[in-house]
Backbone as XML, in Angstrom:
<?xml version="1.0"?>
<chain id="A" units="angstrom">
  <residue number="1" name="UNK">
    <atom name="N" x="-6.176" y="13.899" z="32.909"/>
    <atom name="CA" x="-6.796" y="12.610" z="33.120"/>
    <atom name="C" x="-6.646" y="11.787" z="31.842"/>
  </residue>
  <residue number="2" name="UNK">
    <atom name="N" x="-6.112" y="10.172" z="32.054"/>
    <atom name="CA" x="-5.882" y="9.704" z="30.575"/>
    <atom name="C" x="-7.181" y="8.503" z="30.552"/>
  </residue>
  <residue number="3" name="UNK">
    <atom name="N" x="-7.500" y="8.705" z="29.172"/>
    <atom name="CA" x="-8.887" y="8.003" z="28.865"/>
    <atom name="C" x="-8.879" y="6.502" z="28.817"/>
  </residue>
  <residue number="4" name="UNK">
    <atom name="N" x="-9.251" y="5.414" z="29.640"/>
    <atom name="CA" x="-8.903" y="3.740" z="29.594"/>
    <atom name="C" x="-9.516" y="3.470" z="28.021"/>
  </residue>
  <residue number="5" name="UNK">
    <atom name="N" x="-8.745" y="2.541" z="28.024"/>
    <atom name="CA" x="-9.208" y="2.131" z="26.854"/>
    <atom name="C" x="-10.318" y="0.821" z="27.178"/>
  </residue>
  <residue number="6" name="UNK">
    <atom name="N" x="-11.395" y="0.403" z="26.742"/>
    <atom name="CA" x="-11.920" y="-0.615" z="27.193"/>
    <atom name="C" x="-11.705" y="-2.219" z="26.570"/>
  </residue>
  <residue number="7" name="UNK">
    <atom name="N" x="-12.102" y="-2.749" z="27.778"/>
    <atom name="CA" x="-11.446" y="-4.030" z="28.266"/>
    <atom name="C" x="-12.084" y="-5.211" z="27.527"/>
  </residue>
  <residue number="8" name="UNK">
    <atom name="N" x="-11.692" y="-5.953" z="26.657"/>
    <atom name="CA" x="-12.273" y="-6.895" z="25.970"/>
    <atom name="C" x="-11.830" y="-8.355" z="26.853"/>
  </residue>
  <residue number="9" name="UNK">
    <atom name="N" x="-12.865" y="-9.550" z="26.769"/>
    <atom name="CA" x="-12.550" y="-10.739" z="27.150"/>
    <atom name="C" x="-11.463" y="-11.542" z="25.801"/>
  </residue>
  <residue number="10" name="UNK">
    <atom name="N" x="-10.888" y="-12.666" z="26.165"/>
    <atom name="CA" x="-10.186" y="-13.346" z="25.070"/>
    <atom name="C" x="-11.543" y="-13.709" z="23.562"/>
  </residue>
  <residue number="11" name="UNK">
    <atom name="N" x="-12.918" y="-14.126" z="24.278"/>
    <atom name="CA" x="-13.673" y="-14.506" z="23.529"/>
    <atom name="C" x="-14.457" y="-13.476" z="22.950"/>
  </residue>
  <residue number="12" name="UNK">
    <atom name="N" x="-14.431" y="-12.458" z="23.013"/>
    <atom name="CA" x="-14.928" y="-11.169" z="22.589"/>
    <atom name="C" x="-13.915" y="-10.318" z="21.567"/>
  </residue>
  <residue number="13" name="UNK">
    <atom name="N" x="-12.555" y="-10.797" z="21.397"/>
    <atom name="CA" x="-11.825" y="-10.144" z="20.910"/>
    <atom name="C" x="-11.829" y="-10.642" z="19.404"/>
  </residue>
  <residue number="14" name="UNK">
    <atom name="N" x="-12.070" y="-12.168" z="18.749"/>
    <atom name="CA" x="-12.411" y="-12.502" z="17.826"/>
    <atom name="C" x="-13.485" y="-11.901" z="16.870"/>
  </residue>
  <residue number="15" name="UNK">
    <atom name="N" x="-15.080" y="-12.470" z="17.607"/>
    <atom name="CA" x="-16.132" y="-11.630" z="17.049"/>
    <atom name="C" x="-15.991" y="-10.192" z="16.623"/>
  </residue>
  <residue number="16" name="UNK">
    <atom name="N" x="-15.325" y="-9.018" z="17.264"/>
    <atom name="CA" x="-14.998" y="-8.110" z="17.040"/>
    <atom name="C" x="-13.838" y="-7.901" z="15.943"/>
  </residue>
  <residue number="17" name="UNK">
    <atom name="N" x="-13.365" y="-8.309" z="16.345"/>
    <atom name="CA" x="-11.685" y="-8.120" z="14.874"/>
    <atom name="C" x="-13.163" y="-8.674" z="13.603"/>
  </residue>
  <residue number="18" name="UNK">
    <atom name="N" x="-13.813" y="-9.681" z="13.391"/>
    <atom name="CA" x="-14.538" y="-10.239" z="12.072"/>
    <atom name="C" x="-15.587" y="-9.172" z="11.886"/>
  </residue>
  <residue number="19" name="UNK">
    <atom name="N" x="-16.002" y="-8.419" z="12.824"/>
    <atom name="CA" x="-16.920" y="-7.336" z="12.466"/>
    <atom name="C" x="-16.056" y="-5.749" z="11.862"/>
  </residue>
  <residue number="20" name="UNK">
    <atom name="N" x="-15.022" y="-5.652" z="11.890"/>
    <atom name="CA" x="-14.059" y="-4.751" z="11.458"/>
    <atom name="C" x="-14.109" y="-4.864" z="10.537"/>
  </residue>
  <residue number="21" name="UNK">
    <atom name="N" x="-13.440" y="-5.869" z="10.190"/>
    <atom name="CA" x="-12.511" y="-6.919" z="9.286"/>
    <atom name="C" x="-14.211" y="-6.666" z="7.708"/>
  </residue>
  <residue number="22" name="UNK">
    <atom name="N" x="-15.241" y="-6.837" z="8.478"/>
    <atom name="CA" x="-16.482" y="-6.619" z="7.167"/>
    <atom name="C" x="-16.847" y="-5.574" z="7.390"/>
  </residue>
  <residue number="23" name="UNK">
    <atom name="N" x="-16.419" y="-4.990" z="7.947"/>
    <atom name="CA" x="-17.270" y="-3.285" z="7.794"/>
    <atom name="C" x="-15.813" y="-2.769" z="6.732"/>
  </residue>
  <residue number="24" name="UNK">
    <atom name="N" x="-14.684" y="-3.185" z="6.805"/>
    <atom name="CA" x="-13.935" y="-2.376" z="5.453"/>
    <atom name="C" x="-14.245" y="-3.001" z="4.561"/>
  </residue>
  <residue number="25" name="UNK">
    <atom name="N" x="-14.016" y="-4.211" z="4.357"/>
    <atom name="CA" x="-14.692" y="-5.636" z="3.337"/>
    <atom name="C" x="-15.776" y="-4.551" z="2.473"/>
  </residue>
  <residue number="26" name="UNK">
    <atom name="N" x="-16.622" y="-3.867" z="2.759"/>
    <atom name="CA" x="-17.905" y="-2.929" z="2.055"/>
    <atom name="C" x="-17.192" y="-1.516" z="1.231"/>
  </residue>
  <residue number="27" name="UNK">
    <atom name="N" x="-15.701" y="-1.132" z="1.894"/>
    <atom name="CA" x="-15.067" y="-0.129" z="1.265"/>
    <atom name="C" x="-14.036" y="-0.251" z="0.380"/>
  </residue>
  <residue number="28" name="UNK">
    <atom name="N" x="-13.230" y="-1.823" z="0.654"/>
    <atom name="CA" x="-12.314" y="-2.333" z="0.397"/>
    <atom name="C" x="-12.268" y="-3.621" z="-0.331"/>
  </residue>
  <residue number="29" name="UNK">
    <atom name="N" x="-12.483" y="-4.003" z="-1.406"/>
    <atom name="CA" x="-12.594" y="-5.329" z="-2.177"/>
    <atom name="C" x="-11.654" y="-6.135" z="-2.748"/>
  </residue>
  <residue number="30" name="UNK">
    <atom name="N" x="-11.689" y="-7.057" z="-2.397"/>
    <atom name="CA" x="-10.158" y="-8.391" z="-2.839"/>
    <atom name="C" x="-9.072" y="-8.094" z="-1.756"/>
  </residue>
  <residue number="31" name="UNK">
    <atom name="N" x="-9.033" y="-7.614" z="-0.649"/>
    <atom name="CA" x="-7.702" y="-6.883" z="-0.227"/>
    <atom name="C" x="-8.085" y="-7.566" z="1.085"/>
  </residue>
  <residue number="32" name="UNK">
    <atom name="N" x="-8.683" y="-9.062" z="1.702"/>
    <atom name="CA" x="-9.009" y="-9.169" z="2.687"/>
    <atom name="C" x="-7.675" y="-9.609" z="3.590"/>
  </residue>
  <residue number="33" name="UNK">
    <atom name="N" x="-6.375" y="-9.991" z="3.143"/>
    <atom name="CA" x="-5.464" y="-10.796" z="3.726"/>
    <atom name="C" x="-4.895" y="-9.049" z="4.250"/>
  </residue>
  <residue number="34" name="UNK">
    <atom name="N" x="-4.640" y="-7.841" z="3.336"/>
    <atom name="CA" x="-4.224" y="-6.993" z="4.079"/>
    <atom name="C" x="-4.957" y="-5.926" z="5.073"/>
  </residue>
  <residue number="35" name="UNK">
    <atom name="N" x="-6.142" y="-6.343" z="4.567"/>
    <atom name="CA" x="-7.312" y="-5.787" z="5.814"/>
    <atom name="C" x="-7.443" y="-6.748" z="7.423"/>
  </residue>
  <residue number="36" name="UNK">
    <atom name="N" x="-7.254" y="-7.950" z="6.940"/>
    <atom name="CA" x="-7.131" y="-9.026" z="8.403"/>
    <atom name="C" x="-5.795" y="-8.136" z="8.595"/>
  </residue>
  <residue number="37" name="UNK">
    <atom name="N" x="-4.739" y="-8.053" z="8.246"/>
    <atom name="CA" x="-3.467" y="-7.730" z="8.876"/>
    <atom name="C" x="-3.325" y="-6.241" z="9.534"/>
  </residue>
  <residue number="38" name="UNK">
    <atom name="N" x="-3.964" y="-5.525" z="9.417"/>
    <atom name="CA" x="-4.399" y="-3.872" z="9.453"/>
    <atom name="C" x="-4.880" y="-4.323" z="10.847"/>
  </residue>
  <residue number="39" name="UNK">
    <atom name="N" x="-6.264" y="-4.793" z="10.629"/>
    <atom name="CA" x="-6.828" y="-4.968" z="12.085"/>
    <atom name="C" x="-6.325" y="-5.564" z="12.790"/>
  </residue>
  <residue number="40" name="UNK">
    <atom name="N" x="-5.328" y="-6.948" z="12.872"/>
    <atom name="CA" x="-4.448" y="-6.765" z="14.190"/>
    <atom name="C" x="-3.621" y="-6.328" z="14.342"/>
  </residue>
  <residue number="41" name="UNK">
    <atom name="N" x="-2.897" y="-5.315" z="13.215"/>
    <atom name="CA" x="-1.935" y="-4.041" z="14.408"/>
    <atom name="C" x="-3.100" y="-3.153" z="14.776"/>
  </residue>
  <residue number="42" name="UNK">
    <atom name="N" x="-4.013" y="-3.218" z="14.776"/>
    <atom name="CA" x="-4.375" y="-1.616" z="15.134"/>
    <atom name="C" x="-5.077" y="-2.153" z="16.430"/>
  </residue>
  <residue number="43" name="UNK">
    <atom name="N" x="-5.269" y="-3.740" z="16.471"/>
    <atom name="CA" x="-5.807" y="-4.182" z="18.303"/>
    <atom name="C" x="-4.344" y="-4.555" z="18.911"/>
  </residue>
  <residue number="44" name="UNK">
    <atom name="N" x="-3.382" y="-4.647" z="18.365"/>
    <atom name="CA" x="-2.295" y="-4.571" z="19.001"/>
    <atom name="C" x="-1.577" y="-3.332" z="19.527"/>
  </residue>
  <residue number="45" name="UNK">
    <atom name="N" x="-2.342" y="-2.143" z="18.543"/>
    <atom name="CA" x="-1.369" y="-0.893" z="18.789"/>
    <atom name="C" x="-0.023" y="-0.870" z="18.306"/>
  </residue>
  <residue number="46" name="UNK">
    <atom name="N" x="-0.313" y="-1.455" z="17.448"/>
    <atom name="CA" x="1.188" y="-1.263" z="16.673"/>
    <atom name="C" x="1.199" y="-0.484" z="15.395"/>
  </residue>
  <residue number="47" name="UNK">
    <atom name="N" x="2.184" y="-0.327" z="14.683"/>
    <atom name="CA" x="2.453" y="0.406" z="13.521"/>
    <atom name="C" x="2.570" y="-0.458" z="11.833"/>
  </residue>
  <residue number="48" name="UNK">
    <atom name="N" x="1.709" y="0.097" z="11.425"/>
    <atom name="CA" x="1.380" y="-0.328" z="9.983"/>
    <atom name="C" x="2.211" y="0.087" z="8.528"/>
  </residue>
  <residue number="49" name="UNK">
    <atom name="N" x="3.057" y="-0.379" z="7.841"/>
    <atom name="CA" x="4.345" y="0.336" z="6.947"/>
    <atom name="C" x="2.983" y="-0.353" z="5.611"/>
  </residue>
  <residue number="50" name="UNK">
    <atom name="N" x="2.456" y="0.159" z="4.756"/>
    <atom name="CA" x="1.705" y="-0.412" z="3.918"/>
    <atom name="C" x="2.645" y="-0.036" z="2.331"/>
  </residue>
  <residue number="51" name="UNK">
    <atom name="N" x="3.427" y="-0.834" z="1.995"/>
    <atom name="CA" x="4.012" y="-0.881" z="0.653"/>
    <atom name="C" x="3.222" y="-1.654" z="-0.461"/>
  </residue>
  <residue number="52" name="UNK">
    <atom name="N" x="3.208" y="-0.857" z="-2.109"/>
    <atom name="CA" x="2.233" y="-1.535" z="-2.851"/>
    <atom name="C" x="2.468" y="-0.256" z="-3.849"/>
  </residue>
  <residue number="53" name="UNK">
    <atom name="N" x="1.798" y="-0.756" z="-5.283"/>
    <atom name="CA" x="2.350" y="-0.066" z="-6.968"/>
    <atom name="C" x="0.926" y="1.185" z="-6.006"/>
  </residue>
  <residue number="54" name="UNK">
    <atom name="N" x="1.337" y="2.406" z="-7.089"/>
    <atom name="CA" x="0.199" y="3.018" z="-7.066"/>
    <atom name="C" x="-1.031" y="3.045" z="-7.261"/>
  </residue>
  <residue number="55" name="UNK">
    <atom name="N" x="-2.186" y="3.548" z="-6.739"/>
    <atom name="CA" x="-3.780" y="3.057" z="-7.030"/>
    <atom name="C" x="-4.248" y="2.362" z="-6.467"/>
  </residue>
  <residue number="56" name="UNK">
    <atom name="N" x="-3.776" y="1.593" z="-5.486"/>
    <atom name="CA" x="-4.001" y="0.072" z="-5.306"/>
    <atom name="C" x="-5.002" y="0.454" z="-4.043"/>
  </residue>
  <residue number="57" name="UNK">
    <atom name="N" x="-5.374" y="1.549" z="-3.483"/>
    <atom name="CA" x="-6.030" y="1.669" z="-2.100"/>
    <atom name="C" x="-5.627" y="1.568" z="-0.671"/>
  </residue>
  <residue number="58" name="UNK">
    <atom name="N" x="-4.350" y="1.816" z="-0.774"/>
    <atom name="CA" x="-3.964" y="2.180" z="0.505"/>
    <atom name="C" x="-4.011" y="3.228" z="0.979"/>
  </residue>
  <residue number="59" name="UNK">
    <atom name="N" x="-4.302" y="4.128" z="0.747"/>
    <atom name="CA" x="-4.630" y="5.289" z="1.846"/>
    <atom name="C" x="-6.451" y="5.569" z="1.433"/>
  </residue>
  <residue number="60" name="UNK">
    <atom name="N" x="-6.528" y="4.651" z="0.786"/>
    <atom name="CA" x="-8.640" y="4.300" z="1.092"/>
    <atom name="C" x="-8.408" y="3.581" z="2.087"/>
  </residue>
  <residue number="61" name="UNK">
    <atom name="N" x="-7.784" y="2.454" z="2.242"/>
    <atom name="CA" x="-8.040" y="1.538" z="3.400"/>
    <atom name="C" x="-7.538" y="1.923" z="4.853"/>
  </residue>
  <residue number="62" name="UNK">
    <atom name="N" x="-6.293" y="3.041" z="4.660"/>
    <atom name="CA" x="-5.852" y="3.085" z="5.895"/>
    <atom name="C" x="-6.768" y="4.381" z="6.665"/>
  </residue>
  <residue number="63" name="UNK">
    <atom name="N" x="-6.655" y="5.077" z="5.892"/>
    <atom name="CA" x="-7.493" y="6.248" z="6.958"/>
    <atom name="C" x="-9.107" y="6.392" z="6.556"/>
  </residue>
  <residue number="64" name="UNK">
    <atom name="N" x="-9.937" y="6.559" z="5.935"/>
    <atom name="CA" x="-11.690" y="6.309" z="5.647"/>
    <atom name="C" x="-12.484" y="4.576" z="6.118"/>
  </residue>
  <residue number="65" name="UNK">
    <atom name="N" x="-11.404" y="3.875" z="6.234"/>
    <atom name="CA" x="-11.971" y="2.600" z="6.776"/>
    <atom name="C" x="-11.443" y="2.061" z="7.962"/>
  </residue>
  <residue number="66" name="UNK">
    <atom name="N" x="-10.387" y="2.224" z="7.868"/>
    <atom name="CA" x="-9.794" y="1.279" z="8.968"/>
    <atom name="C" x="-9.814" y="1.979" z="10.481"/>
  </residue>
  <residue number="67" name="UNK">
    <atom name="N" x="-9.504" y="3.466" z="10.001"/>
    <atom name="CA" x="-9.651" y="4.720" z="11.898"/>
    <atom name="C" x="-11.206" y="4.880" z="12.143"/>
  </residue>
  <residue number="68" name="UNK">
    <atom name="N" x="-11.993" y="5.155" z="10.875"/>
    <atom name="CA" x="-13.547" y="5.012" z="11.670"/>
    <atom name="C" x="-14.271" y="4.019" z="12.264"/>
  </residue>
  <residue number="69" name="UNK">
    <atom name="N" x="-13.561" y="3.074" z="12.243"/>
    <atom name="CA" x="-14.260" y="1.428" z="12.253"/>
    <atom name="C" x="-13.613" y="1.457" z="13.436"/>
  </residue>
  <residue number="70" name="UNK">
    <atom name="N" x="-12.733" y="1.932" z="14.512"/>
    <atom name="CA" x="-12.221" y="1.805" z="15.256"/>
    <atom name="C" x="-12.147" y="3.320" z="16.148"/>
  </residue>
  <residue number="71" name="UNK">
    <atom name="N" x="-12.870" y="4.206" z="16.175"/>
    <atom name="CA" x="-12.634" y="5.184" z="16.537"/>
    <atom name="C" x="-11.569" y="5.705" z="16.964"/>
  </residue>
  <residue number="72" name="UNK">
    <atom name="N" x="-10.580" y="5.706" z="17.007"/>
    <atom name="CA" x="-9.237" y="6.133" z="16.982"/>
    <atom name="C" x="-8.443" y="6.851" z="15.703"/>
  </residue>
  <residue number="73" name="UNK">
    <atom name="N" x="-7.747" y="7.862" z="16.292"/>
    <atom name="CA" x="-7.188" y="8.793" z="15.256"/>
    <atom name="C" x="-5.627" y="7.909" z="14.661"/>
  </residue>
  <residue number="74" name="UNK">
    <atom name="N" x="-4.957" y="8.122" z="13.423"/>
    <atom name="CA" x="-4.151" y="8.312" z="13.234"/>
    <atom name="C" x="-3.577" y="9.031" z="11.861"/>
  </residue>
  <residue number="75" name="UNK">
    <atom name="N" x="-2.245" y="8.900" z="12.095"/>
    <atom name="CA" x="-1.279" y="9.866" z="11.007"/>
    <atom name="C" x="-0.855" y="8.951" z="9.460"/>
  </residue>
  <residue number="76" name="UNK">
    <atom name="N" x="-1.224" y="9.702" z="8.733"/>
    <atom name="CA" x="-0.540" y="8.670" z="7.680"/>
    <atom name="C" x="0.486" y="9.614" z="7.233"/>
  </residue>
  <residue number="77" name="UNK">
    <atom name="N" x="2.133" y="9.200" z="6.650"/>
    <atom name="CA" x="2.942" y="9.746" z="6.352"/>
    <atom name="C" x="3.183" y="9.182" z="4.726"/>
  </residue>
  <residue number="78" name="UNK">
    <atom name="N" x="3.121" y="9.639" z="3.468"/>
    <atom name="CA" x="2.906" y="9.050" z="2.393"/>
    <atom name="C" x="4.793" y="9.251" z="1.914"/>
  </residue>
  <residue number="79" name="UNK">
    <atom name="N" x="5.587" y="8.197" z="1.755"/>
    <atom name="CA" x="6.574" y="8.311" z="0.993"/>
    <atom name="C" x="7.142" y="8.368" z="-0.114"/>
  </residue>
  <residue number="80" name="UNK">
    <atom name="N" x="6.681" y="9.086" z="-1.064"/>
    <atom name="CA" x="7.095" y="8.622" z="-2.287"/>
    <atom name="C" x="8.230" y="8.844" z="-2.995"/>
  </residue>
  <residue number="81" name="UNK">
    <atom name="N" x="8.792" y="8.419" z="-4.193"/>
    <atom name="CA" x="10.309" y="8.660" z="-4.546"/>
    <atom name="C" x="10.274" y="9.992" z="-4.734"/>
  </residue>
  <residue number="82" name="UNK">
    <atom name="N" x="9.248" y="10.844" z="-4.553"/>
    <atom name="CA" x="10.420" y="12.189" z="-5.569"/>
    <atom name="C" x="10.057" y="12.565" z="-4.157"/>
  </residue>
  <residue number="83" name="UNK">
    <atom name="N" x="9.983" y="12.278" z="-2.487"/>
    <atom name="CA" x="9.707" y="12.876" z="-1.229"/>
    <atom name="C" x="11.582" y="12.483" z="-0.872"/>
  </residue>
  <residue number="84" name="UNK">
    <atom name="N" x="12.158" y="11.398" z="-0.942"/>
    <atom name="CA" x="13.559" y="10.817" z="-0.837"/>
    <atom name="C" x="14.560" y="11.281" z="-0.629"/>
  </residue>
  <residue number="85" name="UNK">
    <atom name="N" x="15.914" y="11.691" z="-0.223"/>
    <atom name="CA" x="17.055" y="12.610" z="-0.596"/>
    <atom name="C" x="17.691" y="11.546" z="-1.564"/>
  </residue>
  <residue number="86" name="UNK">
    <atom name="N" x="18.163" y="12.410" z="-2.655"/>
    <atom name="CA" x="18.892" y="11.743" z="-4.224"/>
    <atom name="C" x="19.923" y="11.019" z="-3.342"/>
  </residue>
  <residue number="87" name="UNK">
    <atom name="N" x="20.567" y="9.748" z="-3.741"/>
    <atom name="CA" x="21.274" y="9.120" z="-3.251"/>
    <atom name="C" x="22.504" y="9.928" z="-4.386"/>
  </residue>
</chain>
């Protein structure tokens, strides 16, 4: 049996993305343009590539804020240069 996902109106889908959007805002600080962008792939169901120097909080923001705030699971795959094949 596959689980529906539930059904939001057009005017319900706003209020909700801005209540996300401040519940990471409390985990996540200065980073609101890539936290707005997080939350609409993740109401789109789409896939998130998050590039940025080290430290910067991307894997704080992607998995402790952004999957609990949304109850939904996902995978993070971390790439880094020495993960690469030597060119």
């Amino acid at each position: 049996m596959t689980q529906s996902s539930p059904t939001f109106t057009i005017a319900e889908v706003g209020p909700a993305a801005q209540r996300i959007v401040a519940n990471i805002e409390h985990v996540i600080a200065g980073k609101y343009d890539v936290i707005r962008l997080g939350v609409t792939v993740l109401l789109a169901e789409g896939h998130l590539l998050i590039e940025d120097v080290p430290g910067v909080g991307k894997t704080t923001f992607a998995k402790p804020s952004l999957v609990p705030s949304t109850a939904r699971s996902a995978a993070i795959h971390a790439l880094t240069p020495d993960l690469l094949p030597a060119m």
